[in-house]
C-alpha positions as CSV (number, residue, x, y, z in Angstrom):
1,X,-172.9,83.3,41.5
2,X,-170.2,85.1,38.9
3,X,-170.5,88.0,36.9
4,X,-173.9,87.8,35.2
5,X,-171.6,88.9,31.9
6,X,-170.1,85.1,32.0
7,X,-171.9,83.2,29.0
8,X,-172.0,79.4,29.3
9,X,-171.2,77.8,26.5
10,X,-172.2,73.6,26.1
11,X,-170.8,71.5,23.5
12,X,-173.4,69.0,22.7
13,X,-172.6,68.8,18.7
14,X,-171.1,64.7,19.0
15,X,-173.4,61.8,18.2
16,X,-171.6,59.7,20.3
17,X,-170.9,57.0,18.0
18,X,-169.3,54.6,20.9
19,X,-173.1,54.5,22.5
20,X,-174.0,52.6,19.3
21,X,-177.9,54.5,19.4
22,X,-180.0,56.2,17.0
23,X,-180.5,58.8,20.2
24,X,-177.6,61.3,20.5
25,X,-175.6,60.9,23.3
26,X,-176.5,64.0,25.6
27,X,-180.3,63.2,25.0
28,X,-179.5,59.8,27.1
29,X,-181.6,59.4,30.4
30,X,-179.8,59.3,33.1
31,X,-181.7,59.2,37.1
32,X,-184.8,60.1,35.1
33,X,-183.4,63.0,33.0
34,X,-181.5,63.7,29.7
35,X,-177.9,63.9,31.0
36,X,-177.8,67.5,28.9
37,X,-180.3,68.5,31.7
38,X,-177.8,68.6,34.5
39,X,-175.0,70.3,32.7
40,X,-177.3,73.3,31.7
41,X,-179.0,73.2,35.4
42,X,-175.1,73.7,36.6
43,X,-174.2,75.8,33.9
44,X,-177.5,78.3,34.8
45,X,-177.3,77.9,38.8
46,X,-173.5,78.9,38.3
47,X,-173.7,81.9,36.0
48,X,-177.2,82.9,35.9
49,X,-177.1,82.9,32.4
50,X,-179.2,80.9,29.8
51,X,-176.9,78.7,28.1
52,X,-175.6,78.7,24.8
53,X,-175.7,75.0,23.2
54,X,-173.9,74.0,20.5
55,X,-175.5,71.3,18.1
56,X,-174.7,69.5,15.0
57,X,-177.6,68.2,12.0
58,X,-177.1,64.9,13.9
59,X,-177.9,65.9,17.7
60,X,-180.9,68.7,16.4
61,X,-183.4,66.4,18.6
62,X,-181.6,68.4,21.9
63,X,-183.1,71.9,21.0
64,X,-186.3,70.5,20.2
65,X,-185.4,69.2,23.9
66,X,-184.5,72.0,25.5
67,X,-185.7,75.0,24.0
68,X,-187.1,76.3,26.9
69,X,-183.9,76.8,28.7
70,X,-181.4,77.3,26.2
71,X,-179.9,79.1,23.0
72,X,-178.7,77.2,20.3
73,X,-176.1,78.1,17.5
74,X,-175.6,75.1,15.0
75,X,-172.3,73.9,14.3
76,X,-172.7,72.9,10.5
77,X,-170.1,70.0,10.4
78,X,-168.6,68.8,13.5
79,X,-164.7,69.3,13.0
80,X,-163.9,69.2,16.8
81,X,-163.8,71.0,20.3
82,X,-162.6,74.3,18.1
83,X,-164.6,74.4,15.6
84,X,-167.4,74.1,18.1
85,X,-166.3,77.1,20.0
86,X,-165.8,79.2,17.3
87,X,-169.2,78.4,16.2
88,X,-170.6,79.3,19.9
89,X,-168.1,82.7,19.5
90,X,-169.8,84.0,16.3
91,X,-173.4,83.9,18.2
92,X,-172.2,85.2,21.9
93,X,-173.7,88.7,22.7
94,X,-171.3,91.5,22.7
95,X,-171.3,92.4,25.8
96,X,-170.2,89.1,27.3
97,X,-166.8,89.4,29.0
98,X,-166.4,86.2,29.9
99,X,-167.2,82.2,28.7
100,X,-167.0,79.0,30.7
101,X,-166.4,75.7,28.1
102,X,-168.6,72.7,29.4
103,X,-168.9,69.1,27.8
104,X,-172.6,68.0,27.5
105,X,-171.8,64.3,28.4
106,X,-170.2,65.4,32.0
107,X,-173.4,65.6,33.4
108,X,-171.9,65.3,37.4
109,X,-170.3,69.0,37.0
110,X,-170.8,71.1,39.9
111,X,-172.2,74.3,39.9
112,X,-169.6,75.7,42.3
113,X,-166.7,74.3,40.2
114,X,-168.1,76.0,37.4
115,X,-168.2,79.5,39.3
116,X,-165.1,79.0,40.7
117,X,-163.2,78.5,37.5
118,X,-164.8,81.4,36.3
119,X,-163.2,83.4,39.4
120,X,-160.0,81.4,39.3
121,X,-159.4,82.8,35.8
122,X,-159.9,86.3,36.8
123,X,-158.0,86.2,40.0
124,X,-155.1,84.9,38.1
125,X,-155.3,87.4,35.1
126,X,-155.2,84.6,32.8
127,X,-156.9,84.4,29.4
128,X,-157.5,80.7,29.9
129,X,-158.1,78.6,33.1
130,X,-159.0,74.8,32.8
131,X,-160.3,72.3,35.2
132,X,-157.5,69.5,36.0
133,X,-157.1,66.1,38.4
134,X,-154.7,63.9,38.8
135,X,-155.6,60.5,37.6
136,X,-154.1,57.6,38.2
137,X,-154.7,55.8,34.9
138,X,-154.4,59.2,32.2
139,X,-155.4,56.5,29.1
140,X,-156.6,58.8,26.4
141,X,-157.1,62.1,28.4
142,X,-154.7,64.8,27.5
143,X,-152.1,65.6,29.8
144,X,-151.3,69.0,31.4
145,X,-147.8,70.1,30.9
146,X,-146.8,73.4,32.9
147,X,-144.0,75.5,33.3
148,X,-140.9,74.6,34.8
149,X,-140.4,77.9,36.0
150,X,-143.9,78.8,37.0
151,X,-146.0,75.6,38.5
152,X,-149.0,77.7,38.5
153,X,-148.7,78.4,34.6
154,X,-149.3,75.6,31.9
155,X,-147.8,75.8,28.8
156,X,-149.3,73.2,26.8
157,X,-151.6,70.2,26.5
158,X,-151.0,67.6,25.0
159,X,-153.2,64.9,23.7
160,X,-152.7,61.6,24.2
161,X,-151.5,60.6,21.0
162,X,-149.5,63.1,20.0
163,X,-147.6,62.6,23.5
164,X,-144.0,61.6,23.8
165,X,-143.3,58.7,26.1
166,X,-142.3,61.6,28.7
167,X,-145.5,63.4,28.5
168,X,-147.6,60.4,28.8
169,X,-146.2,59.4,32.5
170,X,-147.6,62.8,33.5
171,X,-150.9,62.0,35.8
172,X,-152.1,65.7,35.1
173,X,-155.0,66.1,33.0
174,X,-157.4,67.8,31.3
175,X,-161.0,67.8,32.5
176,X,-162.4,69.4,29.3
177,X,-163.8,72.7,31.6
178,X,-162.7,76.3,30.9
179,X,-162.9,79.5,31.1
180,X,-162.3,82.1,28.7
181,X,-161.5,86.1,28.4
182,X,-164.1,86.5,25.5
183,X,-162.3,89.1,23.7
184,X,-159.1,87.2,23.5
185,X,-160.8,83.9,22.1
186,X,-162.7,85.6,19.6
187,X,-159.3,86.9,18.2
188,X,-157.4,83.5,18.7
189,X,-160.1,81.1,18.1
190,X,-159.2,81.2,13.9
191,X,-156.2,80.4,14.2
192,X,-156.6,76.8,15.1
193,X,-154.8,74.9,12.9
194,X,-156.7,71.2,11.5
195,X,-154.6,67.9,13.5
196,X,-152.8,66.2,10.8
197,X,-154.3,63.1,12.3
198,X,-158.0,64.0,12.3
199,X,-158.3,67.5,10.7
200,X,-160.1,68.4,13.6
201,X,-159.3,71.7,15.2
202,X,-158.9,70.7,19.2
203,X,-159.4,73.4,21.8
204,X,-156.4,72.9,23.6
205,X,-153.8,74.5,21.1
206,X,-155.0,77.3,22.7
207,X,-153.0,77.3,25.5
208,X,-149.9,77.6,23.0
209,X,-151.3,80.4,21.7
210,X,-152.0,82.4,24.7
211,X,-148.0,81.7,25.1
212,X,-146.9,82.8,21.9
213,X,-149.1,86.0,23.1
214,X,-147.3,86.2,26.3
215,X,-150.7,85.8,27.9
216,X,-151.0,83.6,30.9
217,X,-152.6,80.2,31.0
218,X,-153.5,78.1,34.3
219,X,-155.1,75.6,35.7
220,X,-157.5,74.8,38.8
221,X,-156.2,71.7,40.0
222,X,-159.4,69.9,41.8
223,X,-160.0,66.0,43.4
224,X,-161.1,63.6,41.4
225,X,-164.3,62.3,42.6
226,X,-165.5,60.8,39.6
227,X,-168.2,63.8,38.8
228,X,-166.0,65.4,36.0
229,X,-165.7,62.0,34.2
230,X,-167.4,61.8,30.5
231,X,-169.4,59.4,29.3
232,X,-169.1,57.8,25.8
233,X,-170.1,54.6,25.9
234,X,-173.1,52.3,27.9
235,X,-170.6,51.3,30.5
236,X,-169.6,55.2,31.6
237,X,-173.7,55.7,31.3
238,X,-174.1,53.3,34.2
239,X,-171.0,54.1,36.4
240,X,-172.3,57.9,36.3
241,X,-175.7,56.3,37.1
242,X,-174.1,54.5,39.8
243,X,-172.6,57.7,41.6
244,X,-175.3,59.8,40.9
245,X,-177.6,57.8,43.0
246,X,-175.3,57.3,45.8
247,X,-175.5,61.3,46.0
248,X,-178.9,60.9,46.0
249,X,-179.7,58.2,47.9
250,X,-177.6,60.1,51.0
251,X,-179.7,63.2,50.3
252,X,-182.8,61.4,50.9
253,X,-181.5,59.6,53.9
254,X,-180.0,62.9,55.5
255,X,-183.7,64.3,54.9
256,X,-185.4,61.8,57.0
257,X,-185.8,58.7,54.5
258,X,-184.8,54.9,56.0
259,X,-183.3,53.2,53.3
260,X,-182.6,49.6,54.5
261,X,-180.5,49.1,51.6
262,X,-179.5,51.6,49.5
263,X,-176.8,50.0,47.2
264,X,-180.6,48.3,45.6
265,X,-183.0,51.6,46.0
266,X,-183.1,53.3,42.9
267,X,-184.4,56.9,42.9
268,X,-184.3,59.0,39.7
269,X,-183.3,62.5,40.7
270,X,-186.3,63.8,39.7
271,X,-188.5,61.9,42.9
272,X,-189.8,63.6,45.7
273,X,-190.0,61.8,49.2
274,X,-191.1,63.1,52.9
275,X,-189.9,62.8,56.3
276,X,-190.0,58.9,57.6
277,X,-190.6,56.6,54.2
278,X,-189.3,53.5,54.4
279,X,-187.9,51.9,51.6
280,X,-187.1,48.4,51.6
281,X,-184.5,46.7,49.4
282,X,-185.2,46.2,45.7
283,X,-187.2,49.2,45.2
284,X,-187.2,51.7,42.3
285,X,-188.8,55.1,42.3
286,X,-188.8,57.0,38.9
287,X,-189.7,59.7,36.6
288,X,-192.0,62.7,38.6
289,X,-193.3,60.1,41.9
290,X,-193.7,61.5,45.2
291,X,-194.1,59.6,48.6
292,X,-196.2,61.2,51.2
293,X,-194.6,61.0,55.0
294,X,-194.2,57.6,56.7
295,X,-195.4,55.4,54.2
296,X,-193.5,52.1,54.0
297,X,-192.3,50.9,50.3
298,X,-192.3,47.3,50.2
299,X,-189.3,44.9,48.7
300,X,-189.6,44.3,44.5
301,X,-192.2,47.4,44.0
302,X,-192.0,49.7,41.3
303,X,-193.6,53.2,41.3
304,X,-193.2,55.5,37.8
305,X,-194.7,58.8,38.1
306,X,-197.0,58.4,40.9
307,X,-198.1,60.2,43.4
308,X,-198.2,58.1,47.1
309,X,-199.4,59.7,50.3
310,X,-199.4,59.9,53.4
311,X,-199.0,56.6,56.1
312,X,-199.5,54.1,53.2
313,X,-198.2,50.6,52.5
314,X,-196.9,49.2,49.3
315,X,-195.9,45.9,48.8
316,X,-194.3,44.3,46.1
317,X,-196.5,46.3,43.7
318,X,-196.6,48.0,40.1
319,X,-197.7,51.5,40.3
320,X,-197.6,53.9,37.0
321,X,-198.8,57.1,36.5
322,X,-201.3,56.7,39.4
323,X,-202.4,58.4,42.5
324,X,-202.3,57.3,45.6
325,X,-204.1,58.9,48.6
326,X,-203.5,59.0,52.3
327,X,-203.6,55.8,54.7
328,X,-204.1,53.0,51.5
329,X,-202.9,49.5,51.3
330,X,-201.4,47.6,48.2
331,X,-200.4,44.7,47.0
332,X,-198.7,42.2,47.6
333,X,-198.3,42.1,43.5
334,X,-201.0,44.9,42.5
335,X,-200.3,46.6,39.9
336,X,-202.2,50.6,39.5
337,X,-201.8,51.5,35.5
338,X,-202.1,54.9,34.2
339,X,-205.2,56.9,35.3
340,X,-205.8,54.8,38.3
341,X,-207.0,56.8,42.0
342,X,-207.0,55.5,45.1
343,X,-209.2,57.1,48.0
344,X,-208.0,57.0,51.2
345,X,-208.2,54.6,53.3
346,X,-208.9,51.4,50.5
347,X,-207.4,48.3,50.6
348,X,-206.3,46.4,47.1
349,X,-205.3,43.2,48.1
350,X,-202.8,40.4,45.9
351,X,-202.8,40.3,41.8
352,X,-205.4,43.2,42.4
353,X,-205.6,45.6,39.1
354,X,-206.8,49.2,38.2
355,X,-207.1,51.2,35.1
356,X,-208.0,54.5,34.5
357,X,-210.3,54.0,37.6
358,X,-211.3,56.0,40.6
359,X,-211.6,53.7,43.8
360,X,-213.1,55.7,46.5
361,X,-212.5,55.9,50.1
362,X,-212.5,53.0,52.3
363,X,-212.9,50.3,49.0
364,X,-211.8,46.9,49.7
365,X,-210.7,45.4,46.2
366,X,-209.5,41.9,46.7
367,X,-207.5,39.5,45.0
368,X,-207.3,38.4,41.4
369,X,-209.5,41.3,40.7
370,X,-209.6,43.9,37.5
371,X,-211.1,47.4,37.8
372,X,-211.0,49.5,34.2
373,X,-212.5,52.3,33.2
374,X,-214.6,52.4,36.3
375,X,-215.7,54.3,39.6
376,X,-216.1,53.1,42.6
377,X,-218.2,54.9,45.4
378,X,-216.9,54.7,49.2
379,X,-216.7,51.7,51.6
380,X,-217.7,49.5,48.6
381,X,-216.3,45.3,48.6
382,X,-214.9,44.3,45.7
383,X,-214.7,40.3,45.5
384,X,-211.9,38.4,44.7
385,X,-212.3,37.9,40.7
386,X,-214.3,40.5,40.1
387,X,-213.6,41.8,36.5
388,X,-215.5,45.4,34.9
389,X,-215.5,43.9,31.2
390,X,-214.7,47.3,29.7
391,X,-213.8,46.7,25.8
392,X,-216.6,45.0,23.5
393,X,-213.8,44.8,20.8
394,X,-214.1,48.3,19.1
395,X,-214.7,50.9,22.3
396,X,-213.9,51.1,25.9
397,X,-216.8,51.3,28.3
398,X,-217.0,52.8,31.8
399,X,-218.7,50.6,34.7
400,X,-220.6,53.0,37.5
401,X,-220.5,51.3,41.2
402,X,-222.3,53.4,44.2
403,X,-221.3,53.6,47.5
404,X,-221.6,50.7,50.2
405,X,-222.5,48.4,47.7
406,X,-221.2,44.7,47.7
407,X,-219.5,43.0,44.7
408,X,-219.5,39.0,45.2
409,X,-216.7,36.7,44.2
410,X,-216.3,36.0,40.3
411,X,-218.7,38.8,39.4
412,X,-218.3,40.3,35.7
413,X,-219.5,43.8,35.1
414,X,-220.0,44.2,31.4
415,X,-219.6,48.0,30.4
416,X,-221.5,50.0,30.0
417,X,-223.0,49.0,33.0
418,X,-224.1,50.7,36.8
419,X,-224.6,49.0,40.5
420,X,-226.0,51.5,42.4
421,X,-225.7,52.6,46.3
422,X,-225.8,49.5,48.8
423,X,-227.1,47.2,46.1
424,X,-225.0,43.6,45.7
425,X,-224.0,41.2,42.8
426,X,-224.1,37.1,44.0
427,X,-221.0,34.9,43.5
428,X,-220.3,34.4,40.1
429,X,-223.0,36.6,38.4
430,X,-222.9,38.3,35.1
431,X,-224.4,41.6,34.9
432,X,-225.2,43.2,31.8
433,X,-228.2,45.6,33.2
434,X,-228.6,48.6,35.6
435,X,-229.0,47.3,39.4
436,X,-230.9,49.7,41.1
437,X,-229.6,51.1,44.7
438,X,-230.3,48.4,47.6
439,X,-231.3,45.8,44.4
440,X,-229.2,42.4,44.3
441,X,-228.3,41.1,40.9
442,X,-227.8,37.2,40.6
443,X,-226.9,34.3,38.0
444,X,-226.0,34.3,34.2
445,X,-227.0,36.8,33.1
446,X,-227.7,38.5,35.9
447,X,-231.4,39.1,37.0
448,X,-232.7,41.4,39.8
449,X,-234.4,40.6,42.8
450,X,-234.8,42.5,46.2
451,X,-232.5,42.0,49.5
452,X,-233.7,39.9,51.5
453,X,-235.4,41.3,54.8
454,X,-233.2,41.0,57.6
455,X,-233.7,38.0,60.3
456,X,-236.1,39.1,62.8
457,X,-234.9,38.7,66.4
458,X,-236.0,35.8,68.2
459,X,-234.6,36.0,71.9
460,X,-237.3,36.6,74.8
């Protein structure tokens, strides 16, 4: 943790033209979350302060996004890096001492790196420390020129185009991360001149400035892992989705989870899974799901914001914003749509289907089957084809089943409709009345009669 008097600052005012999207840049998902979210996380966990994000007319969706965890200062008209931080200078408190620079399309920063930039400048007594790696294709990243006669001092950087052939075989470069002594940037930061080439005002001419100052610049030379790498276009989008879930993945794994391939599980950042889930290969886990301890995850399922307990099987199944309790089976190819809850114990068999639907404990629903807008009491058998005909073509209807009661094959329930406790529906009926509890309901349309007595017992 540094000082708590070191302000964040997040530049987040570029569209992102090269993403070719209506949705600006940062506000792109990435493992379940904007990628903005992970550089402000870093930036908090680092500093303990709340961010200050800097924003443009064109990216104004991200406060709307994340005004619960950040301050904002606008940035009327984007003229570059510069004119960005001198926007963020004008609105910084006055007693912050220090400011860290992040990019809000480097979403892998580390929260340690961050802190110990911030220390790195004050150990050195610099007024400006940046982040650097040596890469072994530079391309357009601005290279890092120090001082001959002080390797721990840099001089200048230089971007790419403006680079002399000389400059440009230096594998140096910038990472786009610093650190600031406040009150020296808020004198400098005017003086930015506009690049002849652009008219932008880049960040990096201050580092010549700080030398015409006699004030020292350096650099915290770090591996390059791939997490300080920014995205700008679809293709950098999925290469940091990529290496963010191999980090994830072996998180998961090193907490207990068997992945039996996990260059095919994909888990946004944002799941929750216990001690001894399996996954199987071909998986995806997104959004807010959690996966109660050793249940098994079946090859080719897909579970968005669901919650899966304990000792439960899923197989090749469709699960979205449903709940799952302990000791269920699913699938193969089931699918659980928004609103659907599974008691424990129940059994939903192939092609089986629930909406907005409570299944109690110990229901057997079989295949080709479609429960919506229903509830279903305990130890109840659904038949294969059974379908709750729940929408008479201007409102939904709910269908009412009791417990122990027994739905034949092909039966249709047509809402609003309820089957009471232990009574039963024949093969193929169509019920459109009330069937009292222990009544059976047969034929088309369905009419009641009583169960029949049970066979008396012949034997001596």
């Amino acid at each position: 943790m540094t000082d708590p008097a070191t302000v964040p600052v997040v530049l987040a005012a570029g569209l992102g033209t090269r993403m070719r999207s209506r949705t600006p840049k940062v506000l792109h998902p990435l493992l379940g979350r904007p990628m903005l979210a992970y550089v402000l996380a870093a930036a908090q966990e680092a500093t303990g302060a709340r961010p200050l994000v800097v924003y443009s007319p064109a990216t104004a969706a991200v406060r709307e996004a994340f005004g619960d965890v950040a301050d904002f200062v606008l940035q009327d008209e984007p003229k570059g890096t510069g004119d960005a931080v001198r926007a963020a200078v004008a609105a910084l408190p006055a007693t912050t001492a220090d400011v860290v620079i992040l990019s809000g399309d480097v979403p892998l920063v580390a929260p340690g790196l961050i802190a110990e930039l911030a220390e790195a400048r004050r150990v050195d007594g610099a007024v400006m420390t940046l982040v650097t790696f040596e890469a072994m294709e530079p391309g357009r990243l601005g290279r890092v020129i120090r001082d001959p006669d002080d390797e721990d001092a840099v001089v200048r950087i230089v971007e790419a185009k403006d680079a002399t052939e000389a400059q440009l075989g230096v594998d140096e470069v910038n990472a786009g991360v610093y650190a600031f002594d406040l009150p020296w940037l808020s004198r400098r930061i005017g003086d930015l001149r506009p690049s002849f080439a652009t008219g932008e005002l880049y960040l990096t001419e201050l580092a010549e400035l700080a030398r015409t100052d006699r004030q020292r610049v350096t650099a915290l030379l770090v591996d390059d892992d791939g997490t300080l790498a920014g995205i700008n276009d679809r293709q950098d989008l999925a290469d940091a989705a990529s290496l963010m879930g191999e980090i994830v993945n072996v998180a998961h794994m090193r907490a207990g989870v068997t992945m039996e391939d996990p260059s095919t599980a994909y888990v946004d950042a944002t799941v929750e899974i216990a001690s001894d889930v399996v996954l199987e290969p071909n998986v995806i886990l997104r959004g807010a799901t959690r996966i109660g301890e050793g249940t098994r995850i079946g090859s080719g399922s897909r579970i968005v914001d669901t919650v899966v307990g304990r000792e439960c099987e899923i197989v090749a199944s469709v699960l979205e914003q449903a709940e799952v309790e302990d000791e269920v089976r699913i699938g193969p190819f089931a699918h659980l749509r928004p609103g659907a809850v599974i008691g424990r114990g129940a059994k939903l068999g192939n092609y089986a289907e629930v909406k907005n639907s409570r299944i109690g404990p110990g229901v057997q629903q079989h295949h080709f089957s479609y429960i919506g807008d229903a509830d279903v009491g305990a130890r109840t058998n659904i038949g294969a084809g059974t379908i709750t005909a729940n929408y008479d073509g201007a409102r939904k209807h709910r269908t009412t089943i009791g417990a122990g009661a027994f739905i034949g094959s092909d039966t249709m329930l047509v809402a609003p409709v309820t089957v009471g406790d232990g009574a039963r529906t024949g093969a193929g009926s169509v019920v459109t009345h009330d069937v009292p509890d222990g009544m059976v309901a047969v034929g088309v349309p369905a009419r009641l009669r009583p169960p029949k007595p049970p066979a008396e017992d012949e034997s001596d």
